[in-house]
C-alpha positions in Angstrom: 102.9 40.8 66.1 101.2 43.9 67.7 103.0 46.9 68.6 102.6 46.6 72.5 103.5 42.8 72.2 106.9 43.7 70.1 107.6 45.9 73.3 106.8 43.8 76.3 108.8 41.2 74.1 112.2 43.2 73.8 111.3 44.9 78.2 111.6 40.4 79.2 114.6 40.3 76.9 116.5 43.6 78.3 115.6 42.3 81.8 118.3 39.7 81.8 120.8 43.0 81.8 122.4 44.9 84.7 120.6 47.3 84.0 117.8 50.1 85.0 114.9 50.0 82.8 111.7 51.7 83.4 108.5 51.4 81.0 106.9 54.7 79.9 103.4 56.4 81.2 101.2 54.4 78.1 104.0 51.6 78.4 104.6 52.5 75.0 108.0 52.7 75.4 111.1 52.3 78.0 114.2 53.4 78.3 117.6 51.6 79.8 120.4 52.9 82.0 123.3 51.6 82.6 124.3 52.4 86.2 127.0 54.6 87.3 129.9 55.5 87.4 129.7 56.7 84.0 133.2 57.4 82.9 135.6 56.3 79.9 136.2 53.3 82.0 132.9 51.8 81.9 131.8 53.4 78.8 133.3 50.0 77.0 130.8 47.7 78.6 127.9 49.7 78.2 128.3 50.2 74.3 128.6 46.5 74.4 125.2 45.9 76.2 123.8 48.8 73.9 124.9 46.9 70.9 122.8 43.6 72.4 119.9 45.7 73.1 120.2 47.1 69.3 120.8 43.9 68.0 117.7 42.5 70.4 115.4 45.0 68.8 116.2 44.4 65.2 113.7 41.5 65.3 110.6 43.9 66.1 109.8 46.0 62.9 107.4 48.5 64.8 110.6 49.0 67.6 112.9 52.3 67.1 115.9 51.6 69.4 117.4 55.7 70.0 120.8 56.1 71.9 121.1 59.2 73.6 124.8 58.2 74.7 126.5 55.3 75.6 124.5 54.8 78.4 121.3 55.3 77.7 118.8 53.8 75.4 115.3 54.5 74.6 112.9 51.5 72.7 109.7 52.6 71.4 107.1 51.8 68.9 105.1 53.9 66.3 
């Protein structure tokens, strides 16, 4: 599968979260936010949907998933 098809593929699968996602200038990559409040209270839920999104993006090889915290994920490919 090419690279920009592995992306697109995981962006329709993240879209069924509550989440904000927003594609990259070359679309190349995208990131996902959980929405706020960010606090200890919410931080359970989002590390579950990070989890899916990691576990969703095991089945692209080209596809780095990178967590900057527990609410927020980048996808990309090489």
């Amino acid at each position: 599968m090419e690279k920009q098809r592995q992306i697109d593929a995981l962006w329709s699968q993240c879209q069924s979260l509550e989440a904000d996602m927003r594609y990259g200038p070359l679309r190349e990559s995208f990131t996902v936010l959980i929405p706020p409040p960010w606090d200890t209270e919410t931080e359970p839920a989002a590390r579950a949907l990070q989890g899916k999104i990691k576990e969703w993006s095991r089945q692209y090889p080209d596809v780095i998933c990178y967590c900057f915290d527990s609410f927020s994920t980048m996808l990309y490919v090489l």
